[in-house]
C-alpha positions in Angstrom: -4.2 -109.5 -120.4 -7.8 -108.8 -121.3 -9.4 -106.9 -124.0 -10.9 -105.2 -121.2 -7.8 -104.4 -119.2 -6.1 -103.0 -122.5 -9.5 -100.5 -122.8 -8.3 -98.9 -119.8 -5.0 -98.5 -120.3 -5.4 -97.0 -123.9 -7.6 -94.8 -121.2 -5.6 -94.1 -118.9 -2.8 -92.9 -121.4 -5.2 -90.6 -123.1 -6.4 -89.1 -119.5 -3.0 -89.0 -118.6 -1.4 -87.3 -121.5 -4.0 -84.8 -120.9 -3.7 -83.9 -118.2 0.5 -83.2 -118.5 -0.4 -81.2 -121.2 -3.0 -79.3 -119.2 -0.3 -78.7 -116.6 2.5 -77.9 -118.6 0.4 -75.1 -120.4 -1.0 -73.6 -116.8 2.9 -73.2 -115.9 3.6 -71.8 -119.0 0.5 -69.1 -118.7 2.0 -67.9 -115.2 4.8 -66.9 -116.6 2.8 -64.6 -119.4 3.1 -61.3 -117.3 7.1 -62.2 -116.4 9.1 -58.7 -116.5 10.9 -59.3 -119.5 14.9 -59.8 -119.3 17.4 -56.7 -120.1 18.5 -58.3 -123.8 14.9 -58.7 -124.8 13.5 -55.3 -123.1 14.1 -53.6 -126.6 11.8 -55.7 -128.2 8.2 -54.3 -127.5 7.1 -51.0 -125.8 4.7 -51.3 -123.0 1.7 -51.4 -125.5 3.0 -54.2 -127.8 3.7 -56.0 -124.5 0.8 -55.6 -123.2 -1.0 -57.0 -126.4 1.4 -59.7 -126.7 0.2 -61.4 -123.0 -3.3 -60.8 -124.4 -2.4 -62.6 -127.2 -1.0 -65.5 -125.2 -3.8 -65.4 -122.7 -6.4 -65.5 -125.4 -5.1 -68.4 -127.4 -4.0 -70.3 -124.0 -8.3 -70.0 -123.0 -9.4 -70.7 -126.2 -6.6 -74.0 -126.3 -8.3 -75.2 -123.0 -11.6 -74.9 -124.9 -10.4 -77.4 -128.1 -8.5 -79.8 -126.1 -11.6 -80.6 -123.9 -13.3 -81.3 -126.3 -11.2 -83.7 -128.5 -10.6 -85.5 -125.6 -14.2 -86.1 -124.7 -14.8 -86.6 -128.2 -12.5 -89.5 -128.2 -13.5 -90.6 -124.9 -17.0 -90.5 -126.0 -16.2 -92.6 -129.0 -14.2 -95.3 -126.8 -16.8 -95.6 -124.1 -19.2 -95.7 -126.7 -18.2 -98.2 -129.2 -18.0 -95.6 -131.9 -14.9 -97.2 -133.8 -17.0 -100.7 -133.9 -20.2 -98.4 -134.7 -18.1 -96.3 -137.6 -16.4 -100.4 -138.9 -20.1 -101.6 -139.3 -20.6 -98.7 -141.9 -17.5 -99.4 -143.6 -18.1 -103.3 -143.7 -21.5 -102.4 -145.6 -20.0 -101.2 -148.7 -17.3 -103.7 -149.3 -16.2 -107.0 -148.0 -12.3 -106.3 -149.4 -10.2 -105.4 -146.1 -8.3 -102.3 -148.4 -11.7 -100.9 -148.7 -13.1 -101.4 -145.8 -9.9 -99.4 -144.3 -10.2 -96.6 -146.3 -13.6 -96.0 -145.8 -13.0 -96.3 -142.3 -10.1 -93.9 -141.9 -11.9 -91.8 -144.4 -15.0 -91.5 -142.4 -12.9 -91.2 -138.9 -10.7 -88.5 -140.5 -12.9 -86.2 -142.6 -15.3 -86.7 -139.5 -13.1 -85.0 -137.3 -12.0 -82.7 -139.4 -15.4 -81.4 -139.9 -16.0 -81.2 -136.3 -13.3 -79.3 -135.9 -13.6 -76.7 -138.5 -15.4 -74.2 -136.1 -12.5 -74.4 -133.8 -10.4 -73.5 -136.8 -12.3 -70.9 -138.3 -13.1 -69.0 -134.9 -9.0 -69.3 -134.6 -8.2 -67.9 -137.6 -11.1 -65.3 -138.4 -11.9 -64.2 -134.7 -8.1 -64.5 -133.0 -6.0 -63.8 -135.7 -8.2 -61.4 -137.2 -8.3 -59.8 -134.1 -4.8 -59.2 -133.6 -3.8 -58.2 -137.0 -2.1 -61.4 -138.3 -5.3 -62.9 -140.2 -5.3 -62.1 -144.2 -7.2 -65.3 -145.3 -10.2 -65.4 -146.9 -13.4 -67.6 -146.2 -13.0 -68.7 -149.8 -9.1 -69.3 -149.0 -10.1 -70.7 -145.6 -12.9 -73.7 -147.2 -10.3 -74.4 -150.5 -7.4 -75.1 -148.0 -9.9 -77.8 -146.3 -11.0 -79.0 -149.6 -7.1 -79.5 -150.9 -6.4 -81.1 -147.5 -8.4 -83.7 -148.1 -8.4 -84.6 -151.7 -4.4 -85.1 -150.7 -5.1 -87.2 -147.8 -7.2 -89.3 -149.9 -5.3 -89.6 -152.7 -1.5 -89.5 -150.6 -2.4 -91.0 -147.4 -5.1 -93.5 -149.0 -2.9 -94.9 -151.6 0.4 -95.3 -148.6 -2.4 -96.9 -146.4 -3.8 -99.4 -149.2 0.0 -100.6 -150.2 0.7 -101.1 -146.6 -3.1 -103.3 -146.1 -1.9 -105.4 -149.0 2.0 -105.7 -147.7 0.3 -107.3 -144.7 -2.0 -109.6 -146.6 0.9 -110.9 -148.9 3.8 -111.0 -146.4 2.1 -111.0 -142.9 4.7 -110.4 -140.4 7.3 -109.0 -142.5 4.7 -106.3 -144.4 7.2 -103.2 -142.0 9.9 -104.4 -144.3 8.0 -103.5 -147.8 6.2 -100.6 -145.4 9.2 -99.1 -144.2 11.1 -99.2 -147.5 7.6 -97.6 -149.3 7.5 -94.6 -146.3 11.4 -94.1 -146.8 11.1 -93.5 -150.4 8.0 -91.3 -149.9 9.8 -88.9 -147.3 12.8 -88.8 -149.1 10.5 -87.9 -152.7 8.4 -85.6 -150.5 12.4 -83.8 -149.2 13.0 -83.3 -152.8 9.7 -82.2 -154.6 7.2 -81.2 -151.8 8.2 -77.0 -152.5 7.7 -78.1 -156.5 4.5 -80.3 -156.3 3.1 -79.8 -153.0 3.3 -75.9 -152.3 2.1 -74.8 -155.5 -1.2 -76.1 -154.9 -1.8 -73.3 -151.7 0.6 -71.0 -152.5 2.6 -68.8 -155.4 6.2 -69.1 -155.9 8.2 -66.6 -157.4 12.2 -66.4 -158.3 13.3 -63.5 -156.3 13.8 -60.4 -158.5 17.3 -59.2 -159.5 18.1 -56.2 -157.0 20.1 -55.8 -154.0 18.6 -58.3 -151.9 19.5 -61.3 -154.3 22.8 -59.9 -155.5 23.6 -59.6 -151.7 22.1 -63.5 -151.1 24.2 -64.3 -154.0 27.4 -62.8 -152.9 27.3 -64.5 -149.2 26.4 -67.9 -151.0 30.0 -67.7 -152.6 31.8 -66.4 -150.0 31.0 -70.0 -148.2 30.9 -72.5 -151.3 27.6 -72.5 -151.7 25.8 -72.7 -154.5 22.5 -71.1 -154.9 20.2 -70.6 -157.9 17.2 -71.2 -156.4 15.3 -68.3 -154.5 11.8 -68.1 -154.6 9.2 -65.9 -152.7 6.2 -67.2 -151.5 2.8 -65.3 -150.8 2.8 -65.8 -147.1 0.5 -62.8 -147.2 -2.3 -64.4 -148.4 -2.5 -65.8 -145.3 -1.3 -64.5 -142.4 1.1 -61.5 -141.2 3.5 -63.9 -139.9 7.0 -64.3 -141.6 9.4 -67.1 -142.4 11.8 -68.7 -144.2 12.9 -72.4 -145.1 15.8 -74.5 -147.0 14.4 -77.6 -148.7 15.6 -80.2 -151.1 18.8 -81.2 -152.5 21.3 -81.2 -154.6 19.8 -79.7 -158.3 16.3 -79.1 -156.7 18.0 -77.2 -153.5 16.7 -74.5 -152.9 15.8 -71.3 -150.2 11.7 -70.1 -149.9 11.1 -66.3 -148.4 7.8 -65.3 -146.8 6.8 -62.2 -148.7 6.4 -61.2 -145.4 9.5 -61.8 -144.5 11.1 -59.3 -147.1 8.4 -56.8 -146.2 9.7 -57.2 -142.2 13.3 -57.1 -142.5 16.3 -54.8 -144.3 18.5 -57.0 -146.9 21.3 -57.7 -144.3 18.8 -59.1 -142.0 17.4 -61.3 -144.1 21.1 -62.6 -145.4 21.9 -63.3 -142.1 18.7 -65.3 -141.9 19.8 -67.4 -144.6 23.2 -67.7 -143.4 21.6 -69.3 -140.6 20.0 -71.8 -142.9 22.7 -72.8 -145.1 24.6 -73.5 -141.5 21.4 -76.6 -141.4 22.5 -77.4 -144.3 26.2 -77.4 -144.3 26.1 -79.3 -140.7 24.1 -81.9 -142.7 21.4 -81.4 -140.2 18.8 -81.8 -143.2 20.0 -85.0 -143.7 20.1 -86.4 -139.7 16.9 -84.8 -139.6 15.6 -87.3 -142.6 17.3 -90.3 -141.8 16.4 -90.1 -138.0 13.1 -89.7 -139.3 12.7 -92.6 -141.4 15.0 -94.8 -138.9 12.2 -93.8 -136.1 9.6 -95.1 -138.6 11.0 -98.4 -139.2 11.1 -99.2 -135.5 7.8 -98.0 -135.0 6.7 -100.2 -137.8 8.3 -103.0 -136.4 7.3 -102.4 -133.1 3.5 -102.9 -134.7 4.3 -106.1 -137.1 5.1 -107.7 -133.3 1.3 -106.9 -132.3 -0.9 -105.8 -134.9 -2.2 -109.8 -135.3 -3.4 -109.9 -132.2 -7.0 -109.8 -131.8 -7.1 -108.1 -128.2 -5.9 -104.7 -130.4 -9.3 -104.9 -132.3 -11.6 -106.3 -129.0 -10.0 -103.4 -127.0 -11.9 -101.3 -129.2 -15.3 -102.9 -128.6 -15.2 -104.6 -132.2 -15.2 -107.9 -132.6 -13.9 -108.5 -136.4 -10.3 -107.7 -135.9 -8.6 -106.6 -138.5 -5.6 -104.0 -139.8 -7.1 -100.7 -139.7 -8.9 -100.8 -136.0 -5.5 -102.5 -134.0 -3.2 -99.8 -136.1 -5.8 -97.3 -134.2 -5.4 -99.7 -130.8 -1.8 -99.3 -131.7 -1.3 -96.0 -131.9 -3.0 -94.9 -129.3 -0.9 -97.4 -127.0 2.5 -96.2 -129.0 2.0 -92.7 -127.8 3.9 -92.9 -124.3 6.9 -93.6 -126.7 6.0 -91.4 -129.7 6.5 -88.5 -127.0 9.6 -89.6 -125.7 11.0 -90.1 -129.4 10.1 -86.5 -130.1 11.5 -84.9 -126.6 14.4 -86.6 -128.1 14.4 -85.4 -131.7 13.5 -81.9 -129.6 16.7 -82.0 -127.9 18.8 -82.5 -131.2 16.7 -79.9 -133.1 17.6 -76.9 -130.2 21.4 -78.4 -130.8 21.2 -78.0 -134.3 19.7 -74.4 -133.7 22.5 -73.4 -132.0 25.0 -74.8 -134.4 23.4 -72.8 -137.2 23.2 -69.7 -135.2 27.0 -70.2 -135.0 27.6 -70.6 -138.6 25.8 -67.6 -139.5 27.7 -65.4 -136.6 31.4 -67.3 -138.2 30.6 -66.8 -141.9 28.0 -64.0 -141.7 27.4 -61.8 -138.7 25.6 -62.3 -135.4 24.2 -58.9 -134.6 21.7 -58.8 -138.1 20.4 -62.3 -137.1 19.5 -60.8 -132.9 17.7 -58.2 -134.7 15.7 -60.4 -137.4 14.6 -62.6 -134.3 13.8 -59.8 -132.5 11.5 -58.6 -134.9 10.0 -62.1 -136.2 9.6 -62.3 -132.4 7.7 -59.1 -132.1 6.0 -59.6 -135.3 4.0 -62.4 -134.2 4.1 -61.4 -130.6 5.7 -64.3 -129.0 6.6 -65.3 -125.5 9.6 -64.2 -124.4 9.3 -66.1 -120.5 8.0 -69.3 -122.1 8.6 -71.7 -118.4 11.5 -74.0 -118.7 9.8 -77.1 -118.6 7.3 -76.3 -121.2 10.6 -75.2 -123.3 12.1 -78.9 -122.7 8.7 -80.5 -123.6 7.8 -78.5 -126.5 10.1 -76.2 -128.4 12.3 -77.8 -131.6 14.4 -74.2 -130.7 15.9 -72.5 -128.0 14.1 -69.6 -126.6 15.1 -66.2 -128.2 17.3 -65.3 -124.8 19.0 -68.5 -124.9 19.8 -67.5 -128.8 20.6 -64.2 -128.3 23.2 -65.1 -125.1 24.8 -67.6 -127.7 25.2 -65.3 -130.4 26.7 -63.0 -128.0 29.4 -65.2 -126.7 
């Protein structure tokens, strides 16, 4: 194969990937002004619905919008020799391979990012704000960006210059340091991300003594489960939109409410919510999730310790130095056939394990204050209600709320 032949193909699966994506969404939009099914007619009024599809319709437009133009921005950069054009740059400042990587990736990443920001701020202060979800600030908005990046640079800079130097000590075998460095990342990021990570965008607070936690409390015994740890988060301070989430384990376990979330629903609601997440946990879903996870990133690191010395990864690219960082670029822009399939996998799981946890919370809780919170997280952030089925299989880690609903009902 030629350096030339592998060009096309990395553009062909970029096309290609496109244009599934463009398809699945146009399905999904015809279904926007679906009559809605008997169990869910109770969840908007004609007016809510009829904001809901603008909604929908709006974002779907505006989606069209961004994903034509990443893709001719990275078409642009392939067809115009932009990753051997960005590698020149990064070769003037050092000669060190580490540094000539993270000045690459540093330039590619930050590059895009800022291209994209417009997209991102007309999403979040012309949508959102016009459909009542939007409570961020500029200030907010820029600081996020800001904090983004210093943690990419510092995180994702430090994992990427351990990894450069795996390879240059080991060669072939640097996935086995690699993986065993990413494992014990994800599984330090599991138990400390809501204590190091969160704080940094958002404030935690222990959930005041009252009904609400006494009631938490008193449904965490009833299923041997123990629970000190209840925090509320200002989800407010950005948007409308509620949620809720279990992380960590063991001593640093612990269960994270959306202000919003407490301002949306009544106390047995919300227990029943969290009924539903203890059922993750007590299925050990957590822990498939994590291992899966990290099991996925060994064989993808592999999978790249099989080709990342070959030079036709680097030529493909229209540079003629190869080296680490431009075939893991090569790479993953080859890898992404499978990267999708691994995901419509992990999908499939995740929409079992939904339903598992709906189950727990309807056998140790109750199912009918669970149909109601969905219906109103539903409402709350106007979702679609007749997302198409194939979209559904492609796209959703959970079931749709009807296919919930019907199981909680059973």
């Amino acid at each position: 194969m030629t350096a030339n032949t592998l060009f096309y193909i990395i553009i062909g699966i970029i096309i290609i990937n496109f244009i599934v994506d463009k398809v699945l969404n146009t399905l999904n939009a015809k279904h926007f002004n679906d009559a809605l099914p008997k169990d869910l007619q109770d969840v908007y009024d004609d007016a809510e619905y009829k904001k809901s599809q603008n909604y929908k319709a709006t974002n779907y437009k505006f989606g069209l919008i961004t994903s034509s133009f990443s893709i001719l921005l990275t078409l642009g950069f392939l067809f115009f020799d932009g990753f051997e054009f960005v590698d020149n740059i990064a070769r003037n400042y050092s000669d060190n391979p580490i540094l000539i990587a993270l000045i690459f990736f540093g330039i590619i990443m930050i590059g895009s990012d800022i291209l994209t920001t417009p997209f991102s701020y007309y999403s979040t202060f012309v949508i959102e704000e016009k459909f009542g979800f939007n409570k961020t600030t500029v200030k907010t908005f820029f600081l996020d960006k800001i904090k983004g990046w210093l943690m990419m640079v510092l995180i994702g800079g430090g994992i990427l210059a351990l990894i450069i130097w795996f390879y240059q000590a080991t060669g072939a075998n640097f996935w086995l340091y690699a993986w065993g460095l990413v494992a014990l990342f994800t599984l330090f990021m599991n138990m400390f991300y809501s204590k190091l990570i969160v704080p940094l965008f958002n404030k935690q607070t222990p959930l005041e003594t009252g009904s609400l936690r006494d009631n938490i409390s008193e449904y965490a015994q009833t299923v041997g489960f123990k629970l000190d740890k209840i925090f509320v988060i200002d989800g407010s301070k950005r948007s409308t939109k509620a949620n809720a989430y279990f992380s960590g384990f063991g001593s640093e376990k612990r269960v994270t409410l959306y202000d919003t979330l407490i301002n949306d629903l009544d106390d047995d609601e919300i227990v029943a919510v969290l009924a539903h997440e203890v059922g993750h946990y007590k299925k050990k879903h957590i822990i498939f999730n994590l291992f899966a996870s990290i099991l996925l990133t060994g064989l993808t690191l592999y999978i790249l310790s099989l080709f990342i010395s070959n030079p036709l990864l680097s030529n493909a690219l229209g540079v003629d130095i190869p080296s680490f960082h431009i075939g893991l670029i090569a790479f993953g822009l080859l890898y992404s056939p499978i990267s999708e399939i691994t995901g419509l996998i992990m999908n499939v799981f995740s929409r079992k394990f939904e339903y598992q946890a709906d189950d727990y919370a309807k056998n140790t809780y109750k199912a009918e204050p669970l149909i109601t919170s969905l219906k109103k997280l539903s409402k709350n952030s106007l979702s679609n209600l007749t997302p198409h089925p194939a979209y559904v299989f492609m796209h959703y880690s959970h079931p749709t709320l009807l296919e919930r609903i019907g199981n909680l009902r059973k």
